[in-house]
C-alpha positions in Angstrom: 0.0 0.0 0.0 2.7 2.4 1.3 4.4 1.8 -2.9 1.1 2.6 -4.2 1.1 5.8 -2.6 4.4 6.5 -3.3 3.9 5.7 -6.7 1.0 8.0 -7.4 2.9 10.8 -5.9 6.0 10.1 -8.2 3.4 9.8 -11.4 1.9 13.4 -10.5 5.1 14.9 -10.6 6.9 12.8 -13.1 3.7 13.0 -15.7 5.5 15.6 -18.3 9.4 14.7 -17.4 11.1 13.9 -20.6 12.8 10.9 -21.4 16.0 13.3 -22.4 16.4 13.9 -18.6 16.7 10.5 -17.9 18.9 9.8 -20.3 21.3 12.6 -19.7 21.8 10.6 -16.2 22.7 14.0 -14.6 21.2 14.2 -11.4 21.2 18.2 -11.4 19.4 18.0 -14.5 16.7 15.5 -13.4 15.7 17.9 -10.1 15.5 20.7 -12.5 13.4 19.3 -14.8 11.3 17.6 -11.7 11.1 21.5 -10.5 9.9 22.6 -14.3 7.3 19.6 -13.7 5.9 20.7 -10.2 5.4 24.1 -11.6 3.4 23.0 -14.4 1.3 21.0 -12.8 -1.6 23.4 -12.5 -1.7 23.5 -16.2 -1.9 19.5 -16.7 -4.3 19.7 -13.7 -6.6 22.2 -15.8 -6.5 20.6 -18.9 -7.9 17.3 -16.8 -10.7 19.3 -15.4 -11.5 20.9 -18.8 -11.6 17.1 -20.4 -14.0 15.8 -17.1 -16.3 18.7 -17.9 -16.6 17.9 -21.4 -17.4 14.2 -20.7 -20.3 15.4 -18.2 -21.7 17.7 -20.6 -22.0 15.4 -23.3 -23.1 12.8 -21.1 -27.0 13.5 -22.2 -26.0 13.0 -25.6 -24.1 10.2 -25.1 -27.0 8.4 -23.5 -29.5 9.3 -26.6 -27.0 7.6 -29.0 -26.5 4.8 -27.2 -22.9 5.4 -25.9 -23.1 6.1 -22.0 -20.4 3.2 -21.6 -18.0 5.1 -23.4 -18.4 7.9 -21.6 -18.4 6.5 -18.4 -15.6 4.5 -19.0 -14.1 8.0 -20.5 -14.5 9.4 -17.1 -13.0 6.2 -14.9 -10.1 6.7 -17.6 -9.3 10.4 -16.2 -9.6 9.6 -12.5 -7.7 5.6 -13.0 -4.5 7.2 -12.1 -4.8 9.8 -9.5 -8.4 10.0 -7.7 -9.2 6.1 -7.4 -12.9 6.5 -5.4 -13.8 9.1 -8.5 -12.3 6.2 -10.8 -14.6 3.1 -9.0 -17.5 5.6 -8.9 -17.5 5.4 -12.6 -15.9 1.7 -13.2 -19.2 0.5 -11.0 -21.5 2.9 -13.1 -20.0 1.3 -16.4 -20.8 -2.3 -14.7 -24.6 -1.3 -14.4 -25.1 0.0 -17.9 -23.3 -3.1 -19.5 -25.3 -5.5 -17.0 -28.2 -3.5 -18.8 -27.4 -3.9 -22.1 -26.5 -7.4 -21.2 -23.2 -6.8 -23.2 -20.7 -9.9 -21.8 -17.4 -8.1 -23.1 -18.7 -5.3 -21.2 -19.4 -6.5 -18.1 -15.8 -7.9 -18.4 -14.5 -4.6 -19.2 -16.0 -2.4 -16.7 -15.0 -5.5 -13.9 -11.4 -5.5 -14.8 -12.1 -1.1 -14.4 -13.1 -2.0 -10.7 -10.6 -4.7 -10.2 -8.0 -2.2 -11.1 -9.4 0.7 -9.1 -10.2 -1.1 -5.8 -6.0 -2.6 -6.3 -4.8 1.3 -7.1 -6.8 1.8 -3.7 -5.5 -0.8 -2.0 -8.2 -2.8 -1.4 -7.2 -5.8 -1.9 -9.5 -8.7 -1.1 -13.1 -7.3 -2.5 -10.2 -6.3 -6.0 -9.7 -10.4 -5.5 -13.2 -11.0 -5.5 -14.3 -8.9 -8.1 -11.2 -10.7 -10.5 -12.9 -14.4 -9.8 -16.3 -13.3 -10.9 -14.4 -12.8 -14.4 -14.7 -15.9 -16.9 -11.5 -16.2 -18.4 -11.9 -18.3 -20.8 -14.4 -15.5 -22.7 -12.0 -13.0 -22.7 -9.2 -11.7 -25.5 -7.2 -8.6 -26.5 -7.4 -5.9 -24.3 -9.6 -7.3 -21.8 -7.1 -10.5 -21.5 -4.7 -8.2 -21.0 -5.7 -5.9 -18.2 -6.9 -9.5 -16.9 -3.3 -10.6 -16.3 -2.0 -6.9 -15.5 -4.8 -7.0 -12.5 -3.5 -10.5 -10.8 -0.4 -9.6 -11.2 -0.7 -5.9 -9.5 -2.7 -7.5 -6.7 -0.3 -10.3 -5.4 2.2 -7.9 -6.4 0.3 -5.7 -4.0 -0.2 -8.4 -1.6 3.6 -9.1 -1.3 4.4 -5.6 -0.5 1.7 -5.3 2.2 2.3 -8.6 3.7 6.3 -8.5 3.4 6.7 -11.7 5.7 7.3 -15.1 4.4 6.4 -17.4 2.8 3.9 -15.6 1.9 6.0 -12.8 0.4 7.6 -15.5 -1.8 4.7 -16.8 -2.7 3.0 -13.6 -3.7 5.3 -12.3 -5.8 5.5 -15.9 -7.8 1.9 -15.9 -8.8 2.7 -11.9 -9.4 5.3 -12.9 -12.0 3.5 -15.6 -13.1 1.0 -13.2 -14.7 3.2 -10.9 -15.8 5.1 -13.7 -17.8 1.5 -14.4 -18.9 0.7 -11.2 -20.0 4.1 -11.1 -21.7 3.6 -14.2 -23.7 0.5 -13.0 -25.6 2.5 -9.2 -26.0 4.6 -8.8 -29.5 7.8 -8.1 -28.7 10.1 -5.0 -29.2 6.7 -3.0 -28.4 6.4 -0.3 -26.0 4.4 -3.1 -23.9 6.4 -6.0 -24.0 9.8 -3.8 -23.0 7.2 -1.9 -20.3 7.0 -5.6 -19.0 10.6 -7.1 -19.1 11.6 -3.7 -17.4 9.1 -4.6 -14.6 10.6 -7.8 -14.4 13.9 -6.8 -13.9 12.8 -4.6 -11.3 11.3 -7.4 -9.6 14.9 -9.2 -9.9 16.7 -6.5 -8.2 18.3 -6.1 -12.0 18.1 -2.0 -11.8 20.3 -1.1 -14.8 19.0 -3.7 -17.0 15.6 -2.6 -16.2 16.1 1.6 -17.1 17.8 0.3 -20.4 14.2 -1.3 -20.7 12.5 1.4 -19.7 14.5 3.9 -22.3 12.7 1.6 -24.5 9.5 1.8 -23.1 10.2 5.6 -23.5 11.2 5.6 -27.3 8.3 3.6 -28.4 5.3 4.7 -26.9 5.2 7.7 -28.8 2.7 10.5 -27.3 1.1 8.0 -24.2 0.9 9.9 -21.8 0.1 7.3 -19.7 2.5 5.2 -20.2 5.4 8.0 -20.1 4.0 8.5 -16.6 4.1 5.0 -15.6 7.2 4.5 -16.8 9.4 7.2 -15.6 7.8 6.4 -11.9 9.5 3.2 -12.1 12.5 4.5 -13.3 13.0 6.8 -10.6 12.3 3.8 -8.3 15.6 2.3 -9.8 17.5 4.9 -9.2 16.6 5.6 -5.7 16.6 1.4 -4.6 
């Protein structure tokens, strides 16, 4: 829980650093650039509010043509990484509409939404529940993705909260085995697959193999925002473990 907290502090702050900074290796540099960052963090923070707003104004029309899933699950999408009750508040909305429409991928989609928000949250054992109420076997692409990247953030999760053994041992190799999982059905030499083997390097205490996978991550995932954020918050975990 305490790395989750951590983690969403470091992806506020790190959102906008470029991938120059990091690969400059100068620390002066990074803090520079992390103070650049802080201080345009009002702007990023706007630009959220302005995109929320929009999704709430067109929720009417949304729900006249038929697309109130979208825009719910546009909405969980702008809270997932920063305001996680915001972001179950609408994963649980996008549940009730698909249950609705009786729509089986949806119900999937909008579960693996909760699963991920109650994990971010750090609630782990209804996040647990929720993930066993998925059928597997129905699911593919995306939703078989964030399927895998669920499990293996919860006994990832459940590792660092419990940090005892066995049980940290045996956390963190159901953890991997998910993330190999999830690597397996991931082409390779994508922004994904290197987002993965840098995580598990991290996991294997192998820090400078896992920012040269990362640099990848970096040059590859072209304007993903997301993704930049994600990954430059694990890279500043390697340089400060």
């Amino acid at each position: 829980m305490k790395r989750n907290i951590c983690s969403s502090i470091l992806l506020f702050i790190l959102f906008h650093l470029p991938y120059s900074v990091w690969a400059a290796g100068g620390v002066d540099h990074q803090l520079r650039s992390l103070d650049e960052s802080l201080a345009r963090r009002d702007v990023y923070e706007q630009e959220r509010v302005k995109r929320i707003k929009s999704l709430h104004e067109m929720m009417p029309l949304a729900k006249q043509q038929g697309k109130e899933f979208d825009q719910l699950y546009g909405l969980y999408n702008e809270y997932k990484s920063y305001c996680y009750d915001s972001a179950r508040h609408y994963a649980y909305a996008c549940l009730e509409v698909a249950e609705l429409e009786k729509n089986a991928d949806r119900v999937a989609k909008a579960k693996n939404a909760i699963a991920f928000s109650l994990i971010s949250a750090g609630i782990l054992s209804e996040a647990h529940e929720v993930l066993l109420t998925i059928d597997r076997k129905r699911l593919e692409g995306e939703q078989l993705n964030d399927y895998f990247d669920n499990y293996s953030k919860l006994w990832r999760s459940m590792a660092d909260y419990v940090r005892e053994e066995p049980f940290y041992t045996k956390y963190i190799t159901q953890s991997n085995a998910y993330l190999d999982s999830l690597k397996q059905i991931t082409p390779e030499n994508t922004a994904l697959w290197w987002s993965l083997t840098g995580s598990h390097q991290m996991r294997d205490h192998q820090y400078e193999d896992a920012l040269r996978s990362f640099e990848k991550v970096l040059e590859l995932c072209g304007d993903d925002k997301r993704q930049k954020a994600m990954t430059t918050a694990e890279m500043a975990w390697a340089y400060v473990t």
